[in-house]
C-alpha positions, -999 to 999 in steps of 0.1 A, spaced: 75 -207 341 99 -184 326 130 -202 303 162 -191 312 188 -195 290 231 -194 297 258 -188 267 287 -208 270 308 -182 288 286 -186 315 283 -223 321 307 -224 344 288 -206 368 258 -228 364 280 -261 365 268 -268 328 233 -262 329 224 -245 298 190 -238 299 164 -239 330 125 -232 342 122 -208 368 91 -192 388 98 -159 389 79 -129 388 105 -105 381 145 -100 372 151 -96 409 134 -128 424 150 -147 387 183 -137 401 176 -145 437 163 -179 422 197 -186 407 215 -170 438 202 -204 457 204 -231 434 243 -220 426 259 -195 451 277 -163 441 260 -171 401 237 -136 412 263 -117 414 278 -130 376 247 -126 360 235 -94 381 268 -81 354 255 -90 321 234 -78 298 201 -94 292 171 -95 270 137 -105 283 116 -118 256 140 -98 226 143 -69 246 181 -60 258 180 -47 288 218 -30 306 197 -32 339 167 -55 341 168 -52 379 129 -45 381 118 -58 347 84 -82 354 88 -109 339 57 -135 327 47 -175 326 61 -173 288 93 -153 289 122 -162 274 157 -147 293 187 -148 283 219 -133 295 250 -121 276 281 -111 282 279 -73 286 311 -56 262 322 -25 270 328 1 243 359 24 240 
């Protein structure tokens, strides 16, 4: 199972949950995963950053992920 983990600005989309187990075999099925236990949260997330096990990713779309990752997803800042 994969740990998935929310930053406060976020909570709101995942009515509190801060941190949950998911099955997921990559970013895509992680974010159809979340897509059914909270509808509409896909489309939040699908706009962060992320970083898979450290890594920041600006589009993990495709990014396998394995039993022991670690996700978590950030609010994506725009420079200027």
């Amino acid at each position: 199972m994969a740990k998935i983990v929310f930053p406060d600005h976020l909570l709101q989309h995942t009515n509190g949950e801060r941190e949950i187990d998911v099955v997921a075999k990559t970013f895509r099925e992680l974010l159809i995963d979340l897509d059914q236990r909270w509808p509409g949260c896909a489309k939040v997330m699908g706009k962060c950053a992320v970083a898979i096990d450290g890594q920041i990713y600006q589009d993990a779309f495709l990014e396998p992920l394995q039993a022991d990752s670690e996700v978590f997803f950030m609010q994506r800042i725009e420079g200027g």
